[in-house]
N, C-alpha and C positions, 0 to 999 in steps of 0.2 A: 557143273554146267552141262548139259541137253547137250552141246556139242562133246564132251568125252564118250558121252555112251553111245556114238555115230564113228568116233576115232577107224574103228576097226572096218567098216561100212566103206568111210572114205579112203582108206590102206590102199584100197583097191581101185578107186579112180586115179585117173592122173590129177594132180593137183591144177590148180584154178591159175597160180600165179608161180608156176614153174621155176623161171628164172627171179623171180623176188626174191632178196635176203631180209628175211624179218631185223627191226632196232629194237633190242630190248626193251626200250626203256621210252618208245615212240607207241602213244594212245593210237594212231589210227593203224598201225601196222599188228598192234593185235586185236584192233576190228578185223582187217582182213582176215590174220589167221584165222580165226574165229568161223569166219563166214568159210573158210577154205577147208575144216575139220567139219562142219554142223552140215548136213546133207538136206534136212528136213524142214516143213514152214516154220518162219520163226515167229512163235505166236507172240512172243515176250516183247519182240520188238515189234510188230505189231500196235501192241498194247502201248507201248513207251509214245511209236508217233501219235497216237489218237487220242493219248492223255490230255499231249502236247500240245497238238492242236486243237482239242475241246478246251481247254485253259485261256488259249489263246483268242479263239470266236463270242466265248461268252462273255466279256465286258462289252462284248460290239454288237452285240443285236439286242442286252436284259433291260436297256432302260427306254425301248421304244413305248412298251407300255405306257409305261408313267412318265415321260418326256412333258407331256403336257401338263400332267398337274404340277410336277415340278417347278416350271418357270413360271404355272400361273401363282401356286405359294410364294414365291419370290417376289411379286407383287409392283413388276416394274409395264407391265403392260396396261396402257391405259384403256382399252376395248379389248374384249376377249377376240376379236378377230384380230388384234397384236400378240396374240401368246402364238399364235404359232410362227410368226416372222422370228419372237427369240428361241425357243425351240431349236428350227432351222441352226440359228447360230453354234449352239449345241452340239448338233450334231454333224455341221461342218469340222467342228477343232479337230477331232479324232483324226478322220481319214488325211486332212489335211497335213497337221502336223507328219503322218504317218508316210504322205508322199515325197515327203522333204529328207524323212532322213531311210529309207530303204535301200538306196544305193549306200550310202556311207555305213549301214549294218552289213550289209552282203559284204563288203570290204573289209568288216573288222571282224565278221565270222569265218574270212578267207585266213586274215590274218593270224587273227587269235582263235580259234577254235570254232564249231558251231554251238558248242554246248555255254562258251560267253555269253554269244548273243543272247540265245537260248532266256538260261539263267536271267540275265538283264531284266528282260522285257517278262518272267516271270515275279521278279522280285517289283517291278514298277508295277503290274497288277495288284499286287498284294497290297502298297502304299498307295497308290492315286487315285486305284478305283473306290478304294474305300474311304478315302477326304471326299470323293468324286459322291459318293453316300451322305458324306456330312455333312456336303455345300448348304449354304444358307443364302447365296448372293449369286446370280448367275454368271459375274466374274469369277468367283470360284469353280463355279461348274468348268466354264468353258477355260480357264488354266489347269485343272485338274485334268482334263479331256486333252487338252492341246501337252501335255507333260507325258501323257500316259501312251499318246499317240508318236510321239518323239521317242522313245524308250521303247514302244512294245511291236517293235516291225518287225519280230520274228516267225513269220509265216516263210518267207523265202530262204533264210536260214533253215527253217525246219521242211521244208522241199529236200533240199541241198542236203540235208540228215537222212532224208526217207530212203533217197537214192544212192546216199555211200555207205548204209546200215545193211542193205541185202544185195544178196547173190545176184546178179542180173537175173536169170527167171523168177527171182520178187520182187524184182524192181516196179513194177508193174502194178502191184498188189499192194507193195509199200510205197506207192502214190498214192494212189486209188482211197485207201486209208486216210491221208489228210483230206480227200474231197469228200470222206463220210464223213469225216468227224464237223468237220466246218457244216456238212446238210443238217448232222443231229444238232451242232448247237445255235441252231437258228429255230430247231425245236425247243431245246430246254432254255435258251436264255431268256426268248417273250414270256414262258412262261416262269421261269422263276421270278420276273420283273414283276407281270401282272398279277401270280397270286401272291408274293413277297410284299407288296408295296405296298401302304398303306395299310399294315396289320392292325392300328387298333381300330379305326373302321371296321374293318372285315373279321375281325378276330380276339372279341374285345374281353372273352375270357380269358387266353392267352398275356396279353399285352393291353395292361388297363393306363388309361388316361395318367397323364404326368408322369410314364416312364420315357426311355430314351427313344423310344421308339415313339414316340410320342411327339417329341418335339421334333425326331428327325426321320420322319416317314417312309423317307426312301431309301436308308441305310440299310435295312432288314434284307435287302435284293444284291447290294454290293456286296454284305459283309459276308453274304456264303458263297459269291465268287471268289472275295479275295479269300476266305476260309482253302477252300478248295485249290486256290494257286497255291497259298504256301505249303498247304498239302505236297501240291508236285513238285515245287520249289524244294521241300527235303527230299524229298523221293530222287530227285537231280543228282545228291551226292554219289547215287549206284548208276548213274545216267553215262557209258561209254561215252568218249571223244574218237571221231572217227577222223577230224584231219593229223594231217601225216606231221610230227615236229621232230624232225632230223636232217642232216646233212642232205639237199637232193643230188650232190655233184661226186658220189661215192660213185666205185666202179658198177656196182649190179643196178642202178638208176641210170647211167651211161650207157650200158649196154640197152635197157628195155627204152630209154630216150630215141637213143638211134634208131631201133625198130621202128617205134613210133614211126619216125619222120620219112623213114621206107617207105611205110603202108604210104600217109598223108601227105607226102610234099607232094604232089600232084592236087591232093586237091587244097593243099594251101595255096598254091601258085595261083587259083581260081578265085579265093576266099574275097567277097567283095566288104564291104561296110553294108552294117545291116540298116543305116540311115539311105542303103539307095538299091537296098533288096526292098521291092516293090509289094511281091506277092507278101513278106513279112511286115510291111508300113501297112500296106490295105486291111489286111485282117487287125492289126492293133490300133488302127486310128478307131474301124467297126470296132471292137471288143470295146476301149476308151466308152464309146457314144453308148452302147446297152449298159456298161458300169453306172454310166450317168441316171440312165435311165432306171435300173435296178432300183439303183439306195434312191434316187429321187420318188418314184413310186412306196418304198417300203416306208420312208419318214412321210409323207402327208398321207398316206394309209392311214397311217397310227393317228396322226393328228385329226385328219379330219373324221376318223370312227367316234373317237374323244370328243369331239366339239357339238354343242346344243344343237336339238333339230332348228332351231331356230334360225342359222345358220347353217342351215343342209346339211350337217352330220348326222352321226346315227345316236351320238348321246352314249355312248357306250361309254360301262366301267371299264378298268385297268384287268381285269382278269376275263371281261368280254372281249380284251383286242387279245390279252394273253393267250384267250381260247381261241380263236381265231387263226392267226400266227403259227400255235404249236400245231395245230392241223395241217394248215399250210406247210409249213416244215417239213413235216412227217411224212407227208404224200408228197413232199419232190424230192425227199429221198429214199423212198421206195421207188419211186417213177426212173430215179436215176439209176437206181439199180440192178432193175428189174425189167422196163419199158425202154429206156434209150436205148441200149444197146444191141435189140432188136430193132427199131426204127431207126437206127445210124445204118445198118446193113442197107436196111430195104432203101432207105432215099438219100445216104448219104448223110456227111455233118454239115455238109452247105447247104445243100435241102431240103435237110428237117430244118437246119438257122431259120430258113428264109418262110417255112410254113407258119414257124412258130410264130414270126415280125408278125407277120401281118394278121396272124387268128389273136393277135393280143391287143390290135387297134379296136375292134370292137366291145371285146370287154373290158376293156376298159372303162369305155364313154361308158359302160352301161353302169356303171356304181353311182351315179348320181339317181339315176332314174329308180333302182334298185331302195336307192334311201327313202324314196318314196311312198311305198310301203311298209307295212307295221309287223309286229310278232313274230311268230315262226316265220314265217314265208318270206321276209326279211332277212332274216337271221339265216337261214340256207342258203337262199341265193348269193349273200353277201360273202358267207364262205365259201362255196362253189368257185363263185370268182374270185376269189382271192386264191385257192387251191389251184386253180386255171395259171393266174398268173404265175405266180413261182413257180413252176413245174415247167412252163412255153418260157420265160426268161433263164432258166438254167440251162435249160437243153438250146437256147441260142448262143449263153456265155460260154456250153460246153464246146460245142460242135464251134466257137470260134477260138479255144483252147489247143482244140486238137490240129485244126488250121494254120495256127502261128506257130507249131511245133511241126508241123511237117513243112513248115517257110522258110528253115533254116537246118544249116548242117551241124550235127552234134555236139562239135566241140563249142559251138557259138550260142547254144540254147541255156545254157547258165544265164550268163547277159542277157539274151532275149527274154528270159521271165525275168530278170531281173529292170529290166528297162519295162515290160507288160504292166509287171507293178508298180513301179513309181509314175504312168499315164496311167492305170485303171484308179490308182488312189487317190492324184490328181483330179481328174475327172468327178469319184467321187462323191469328192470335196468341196465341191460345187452342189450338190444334189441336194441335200439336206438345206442349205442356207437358200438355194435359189426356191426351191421344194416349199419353202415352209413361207416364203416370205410372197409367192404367186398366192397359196394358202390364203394366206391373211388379204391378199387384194382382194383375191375373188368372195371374200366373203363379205366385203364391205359390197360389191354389187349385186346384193340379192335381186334387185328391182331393174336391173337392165333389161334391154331389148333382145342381147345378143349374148347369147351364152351367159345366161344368168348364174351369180354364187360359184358353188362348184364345179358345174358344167367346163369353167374356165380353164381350172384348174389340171384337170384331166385331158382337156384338148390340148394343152400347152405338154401336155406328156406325151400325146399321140404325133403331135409336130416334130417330136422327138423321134419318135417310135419310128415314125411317116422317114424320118431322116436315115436312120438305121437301115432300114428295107432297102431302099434305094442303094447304101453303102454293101449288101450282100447280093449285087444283081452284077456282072459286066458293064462297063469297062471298068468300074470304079475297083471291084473287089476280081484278085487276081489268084489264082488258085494253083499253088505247086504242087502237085500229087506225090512229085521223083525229085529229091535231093539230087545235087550233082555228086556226092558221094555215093548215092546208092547206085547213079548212074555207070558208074568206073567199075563197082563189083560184077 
């Protein structure tokens, strides 16, 4: 192990956890030790959260591509401006299911380990997203989605990992890591969906008529996801457990208990409910309404790029939104690694939030007009702003991240993302079905007076947007800069 050839390095500091008595035979006590001999970045783990979390994003963004063709093959829609209402439905199940059971996973990852949950929601990738490939009926789609979403809520468990895997000065760096991995597979999933799908179309040397792929066209996109989870799913076997399984009421956990409550009974004495901590309700009701807004934007993107000029889409194939998307992707997360963090200095995470709300109402409305146009010149712009958008929607969701973490005191920020997540999935969960089913209205109104087609579509997003803004201005949105804990030091 990378931590013996540091042994002699760390000889030399005081140790990390002085009065700690390691349990032989306790998974997260020889995490610690671990991290209390290894002095150096640890690349290794690192690599373990970004597997983890790339495993875990890409079921969730690969099938936006081909979303459409899917349920238009399924053949239940009776006007193609109906294919995007079931669509919608689609990719409601996921996040839904997903907000229902996040607290009940953070409690069995408390309980049982995080590398359970972990496992779990790796091993349900590997099975439902790839029935989720063989569906034939959109009730299969949307029980395959809704099974996979109940099962695969291990994003907060693996938070929960990043932050008891490293030394507090990695703590920082082993977050940071699950927010890349989740920016990168927003790049590789549209695009493995887009250019995956529909391979004997596109690929007909490869994959000739009346193979499997053939009759199930969308399978080719799941099956190297779930190829790839059970990849990590064995890889799991060498995967540490960091929570602690032994006796807590021994003498050297008594002793550092009591410490504890030295330093903090003061400020537990203070400790309110975080249902009537304000500055932390304001920022998560905001974060809630841009989640909305995010996945609501990202599924009639997809759908409306897909749909006939005929009805005001751009007519685009699955490897044109893929291309799209992956761009998109890729540029908000260089932006986020490179660019916010320089513009969080200069204006702040409130804001920049509040610059990004409002430079995102206009480009918005403008992808209609945008579709009105043909070839290249189409085809940039429409990337342009689609690059535009995700790049102003992340730096809002970030800078309202970083806001609901300084709204609460440390020992209460478990719960508080843990409550973040089950109202941002919630929320959601709503986007895609409401997303897809305005879609399909505004497409029967080509011929209106007032916001004709699409137009509708996107202004019902900006109403949204319009709503958001307002919630990052005074009175509404309250801003704690100082913990009452940091207060006291």
């Amino acid at each position: 192990m990378a931590g013996d050839n540091n042994s002699k390095n760390s000889s030399n500091k005081e140790p990390l956890l002085k009065n700690h008595r390691y349990h032989e035979n306790c998974p997260g006590c020889k995490v610690d030790q671990a991290k209390e001999m290894y002095q150096g970045m640890p690349i290794k783990n690192l690599l373990n959260v970004w597997i983890l979390t790339l495993s875990t994003v890409l079921p969730i963004s690969c099938l936006f591509p081909f979303l459409y063709f899917m349920v238009r093959d399924f053949g239940i829609a009776k006007t193609e401006a109906d294919i995007s209402t079931y669509a919608g439905y689609v990719g409601f199940s996921f996040p839904f299911a997903r907000s229902l059971t996040s607290l009940p996973w953070g409690m069995i990852a408390d309980r049982y380990g995080r590398k359970y949950a972990i496992v779990t929601g790796l091993a349900s990738v590997v099975v439902f997203n790839t029935l989720f490939g063989l569906s034939t009926t959109l009730w299969m789609a949307i029980g395959t989605r809704l099974i996979l979403g109940c099962l695969n809520a291990s994003l907060g468990p693996i938070k929960a990992y990043a932050t008891e895997l490293f030394r507090e000065e990695h703590q920082a760096i082993g977050l940071s890591s699950v927010s890349a991995a989740w920016g990168l597979g927003l790049v590789i999933g549209p695009a493995i969906g887009g250019y995956l799908s529909q391979p004997v179309e596109k690929y007909p040397h490869v994959f000739p008529k009346g193979s499997l792929f053939d009759k199930f066209p969308y399978f080719l996109p799941c099956f190297v996801i779930s190829a790839f989870a059970l990849a990590v799913l064995v890889g799991c076997i060498w995967l540490p457990e960091t929570l602690h399984k032994h006796d807590v009421s021994d003498e050297s956990n008594e002793d550092a208990e009591a410490l504890e409550n030295e330093i903090t009974g003061k400020i537990l004495q203070k400790d309110e409910s975080l249902l009537l901590n304000w500055p932390f309700m304001s920022v998560l009701i905001s974060y809630c309404i841009f989640s909305l807004y995010d996945v609501a934007y990202s599924e009639v993107f997809s759908l409306w790029a897909v749909s006939p000029q005929k009805l005001g889409g751009l007519n685009y194939a699955t490897n044109n939104v893929g291309n799209v998307l992956s761009i998109s992707g890729f540029s908000m997360l260089i932006f986020q690694i490179l660019l916010y963090p320089l513009l969080e200095k200069v204006y702040g995470a409130v804001g920049l939030a509040r610059i990004s709300a409002v430079m995102c109402i206009p480009i918005l409305q403008s992808h209609p007009f945008i579709a009105l146009l043909s070839g290249f010149t189409r085809d940039l712009l429409i990337t342009i702003a689609s690059v535009l958008m995700y790049c102003l929607t992340a730096t809002i969701l970030t800078g309202l991240f970083i806001m609901q973490n300084r709204a609460v005191e440390q020992h209460q920020r478990g719960l508080a993302n843990g409550i973040a997540m089950t109202g941002m999935s919630l929320f959601k969960s709503f986007g895609p079905a409401g997303g897809g089913a305005i879609l399909s209205w505004s497409q029967k109104r080509l011929d209106a007076s007032f916001l004709p087609g699409p137009h509708m579509v996107f202004f019902v997003l900006n109403l949204i947007a319009a709503l958001g803004v307002l919630m990052l201005f005074k009175p509404f949105l309250v801003e704690r800069k100082e913990t009452p804990s940091e207060q006291l030091q």
